[in-house]
Structures are given as C-alpha cells and as structure tokens.
N, C-alpha and C positions, 0 to 999 in steps of 0.2 A: 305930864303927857309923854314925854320923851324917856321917863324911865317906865311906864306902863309897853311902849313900844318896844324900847330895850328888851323886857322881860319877855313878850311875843317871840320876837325875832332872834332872840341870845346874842344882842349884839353887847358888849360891854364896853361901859362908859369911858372915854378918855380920861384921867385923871387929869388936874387943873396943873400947869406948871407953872412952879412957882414964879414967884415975879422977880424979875431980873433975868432970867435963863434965858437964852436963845430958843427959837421956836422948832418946835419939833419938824425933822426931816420930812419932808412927804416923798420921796423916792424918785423925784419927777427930775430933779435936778439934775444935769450929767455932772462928771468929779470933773475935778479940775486939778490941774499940777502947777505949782508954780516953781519956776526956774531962779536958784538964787547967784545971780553975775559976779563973779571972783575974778580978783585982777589979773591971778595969773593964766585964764584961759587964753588959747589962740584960736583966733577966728580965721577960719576957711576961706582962702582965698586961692580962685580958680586958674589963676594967669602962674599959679606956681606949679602947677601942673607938667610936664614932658610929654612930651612924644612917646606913640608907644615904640619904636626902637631902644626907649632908656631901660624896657620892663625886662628887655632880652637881654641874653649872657653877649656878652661883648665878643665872643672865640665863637659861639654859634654857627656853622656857615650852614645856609639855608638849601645848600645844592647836595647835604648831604641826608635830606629828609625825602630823597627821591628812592622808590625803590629799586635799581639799581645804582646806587651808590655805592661805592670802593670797587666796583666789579673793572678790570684794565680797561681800559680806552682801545686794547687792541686786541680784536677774541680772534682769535683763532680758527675759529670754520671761516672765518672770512677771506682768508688771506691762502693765497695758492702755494702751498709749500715746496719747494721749489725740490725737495729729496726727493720727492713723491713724484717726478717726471719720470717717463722711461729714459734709461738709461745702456739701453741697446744700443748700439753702434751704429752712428748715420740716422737714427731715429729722431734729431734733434732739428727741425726745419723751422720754418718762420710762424707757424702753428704747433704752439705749446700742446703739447701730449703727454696724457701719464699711461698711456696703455694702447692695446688694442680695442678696448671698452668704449674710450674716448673716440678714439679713431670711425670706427663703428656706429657709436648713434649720430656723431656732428658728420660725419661722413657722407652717410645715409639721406639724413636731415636735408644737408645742404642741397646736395642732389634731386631731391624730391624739392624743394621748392626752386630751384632752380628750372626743372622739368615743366612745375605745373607751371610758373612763370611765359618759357620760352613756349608750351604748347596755347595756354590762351591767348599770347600774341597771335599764334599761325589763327588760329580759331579764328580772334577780332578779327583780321587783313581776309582770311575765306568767308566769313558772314559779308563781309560788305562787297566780297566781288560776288559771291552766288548771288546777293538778292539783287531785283531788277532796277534799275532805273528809275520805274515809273511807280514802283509799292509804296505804300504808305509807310509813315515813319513805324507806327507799331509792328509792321511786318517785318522790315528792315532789323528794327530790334531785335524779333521775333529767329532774324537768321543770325544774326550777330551774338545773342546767347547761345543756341545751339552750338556754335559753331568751338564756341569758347568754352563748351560743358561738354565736349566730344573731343578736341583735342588736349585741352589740359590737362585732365587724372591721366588720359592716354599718356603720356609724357611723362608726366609725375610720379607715375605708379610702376613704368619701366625702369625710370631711374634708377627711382629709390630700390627696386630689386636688383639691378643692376650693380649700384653703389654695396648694397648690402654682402653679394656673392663676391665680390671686387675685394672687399677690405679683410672679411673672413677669410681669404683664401692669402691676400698678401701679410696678412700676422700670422697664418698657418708659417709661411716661407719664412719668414722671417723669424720668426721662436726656432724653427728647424736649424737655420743659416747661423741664427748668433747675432744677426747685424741688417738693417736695413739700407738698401739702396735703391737705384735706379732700376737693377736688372729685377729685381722681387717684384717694384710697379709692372713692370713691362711682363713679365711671366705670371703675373697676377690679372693683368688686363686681357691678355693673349685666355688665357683659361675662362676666365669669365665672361666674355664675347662666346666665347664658341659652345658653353655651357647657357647662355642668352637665348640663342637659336639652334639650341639642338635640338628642337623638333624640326623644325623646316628644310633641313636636309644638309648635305655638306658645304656645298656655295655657300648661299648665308652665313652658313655658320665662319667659314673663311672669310670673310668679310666685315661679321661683326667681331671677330678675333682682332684682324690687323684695327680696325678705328679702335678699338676699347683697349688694344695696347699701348696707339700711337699717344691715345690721348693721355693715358695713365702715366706713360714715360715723359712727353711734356710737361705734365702737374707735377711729378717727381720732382724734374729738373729744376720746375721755376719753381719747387717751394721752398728748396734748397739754397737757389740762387741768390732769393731775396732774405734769408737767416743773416 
C-alpha cells in the first residue's frame, strides 16, 4: 500500500539503515557545542577589575579638554592699559581718562542721571504738596507721577546737553593749551552757561555763565584734590 502511495505522490522511500548506525537527523534538533575544560584556562573574576581612572593616561589633565584651554588667564581687553591714558598735562585726576572720548560720554552720562535723579525728587516733594488733603490715594498718585515725569527728563535732558557743550568745548581748550587745568573748567563752564541761555537774552545768560563756571571750577578743583 505504501509504495502504491509512493508512486501517486513521488514521494521516495527512506532506505532502511543499517543496524547499528545511529538514527537519521530529523532537523528538529538545535546543535549543540560542547566546551572541553584545560587546566591552564583563567577564569574571570570581577573583584580584579579597576576603576575607570586606571583606563586613563596617568599625565592627562582633564582641564585641558575645555575649549579654551592654554589661552593666558590674563586677556588683554580686559585690563585698562594704563599707556593708553591721556597724557596731557594736568589731565590726570581721580577719574581715570584716556581722552576727551571718555570725558565726553561718562561726562554727559553722569550728568543726565544725576539731572533726572535730582528733578524726580523736586517732582515727588511738588506732587504731594499740590495734591489736596482730602484726595484719594489714586489721585495723590495720580499728582505724584505727573509731577516726577515733568520735572525729571526736564532736568536730565538739560544736563546732559549741558554736560555735553561743557566737555566739548573744555577738550577744544585744552588740545589748543597743551594741558588741562582749572582755568580750561572755568572758561569752559563760563562759555557753556551763556551758550545754555542764549536765547533768553543777556541776564540769564550772565547768570547761567557765572553758576556753570563756579560749578565747573569746583569739580575741577576737587577732582584734583582727591588724585
């Protein structure tokens, strides 16, 4: 029956194995390896292991994998060169200066916030005496800002033009002179006062001459003083 099938199907017959052989593979099996143990293996043992510090070069220093590494510790735009000051005569006060540059924007600067400063004080102290008595705290407020947003730029914005005519004209005098002093303040303030108010006529302008000199000549003196 089974070779009638055969012959249907084209399957062909196993041949018989002989007797003694081992039985034929069926495929099903996984391989297998086997391991033959010699005495002179070593066996893995984890406690003999290091630290990874051991893995690194022993000379490695890790501060030089930053990218600024080997660049000086002391750069140079940082540090005020002291050649680079002016060097005019008498130019040297207790405020370092390399020029009329300097002079000019910290000059200016200071002045204007000094301005806007000194005019929102008058502002606060006039907001609380114009408003009444008996107003509400928002009204009160309400006069208290005005008062400090009308005199402060006022102030600040005089200054700093002030300071600005003031500095330009005393590095004028002074590049012309050879040398900075007291008299340069004072003839620098005298001119910028009276160039302050030359619209309002000649009084004012006599007026705001002698304070913007008196003042210029005092700054002079005590920046001098305290070198």
């Amino acid at each position: 029956m089974a070779s009638i099938w055969d012959s249907i199907t084209g399957r062909r017959p196993i041949p018989a194995a002989p007797s003694g052989a081992p039985p034929p593979d069926s495929g099903d099996s996984a391989p297998t390896t086997s391991f033959t143990s010699h005495a002179h293996t070593t066996i893995f043992d984890p406690s003999d292991l290091a630290d990874v510090s051991s893995f690194l070069t022993p000379s490695l220093d890790p501060s030089l994998l930053h990218p600024l590494a080997g660049l000086s510790s002391t750069l140079s735009y940082l540090d005020l060169d002291e050649t680079a000051l002016s060097s005019l005569s008498g130019s040297q006060t207790a405020l370092p200066s390399r020029g009329w540059s300097d002079d000019l924007c910290y000059g200016t600067g200071s002045v204007y916030l000094l301005g806007l400063g000194s005019g929102g004080t008058w502002g606060l102290a006039e907001g609380f005496k114009r408003s009444p008595a008996s107003a509400p705290p928002r009204l009160k407020l309400n006069y208290v800002l005005n008062g400090m947003t009308r005199r402060g730029p006022f102030l600040g914005n005089s200054g700093g033009v002030l300071a600005l005519i003031y500095n330009g004209i005393n590095s004028t005098i002074g590049h012309v002179r050879g040398k900075h002093d007291t008299a340069n303040s004072v003839a620098a303030g005298v001119i910028s006062g009276a160039l302050f108010k030359s619209t309002r006529g000649v009084k004012p302008m006599g007026w705001s001459a002698m304070v913007v000199g008196a003042a210029a000549g005092a700054w002079s003196v005590g920046s001098k003083a305290l070198l």
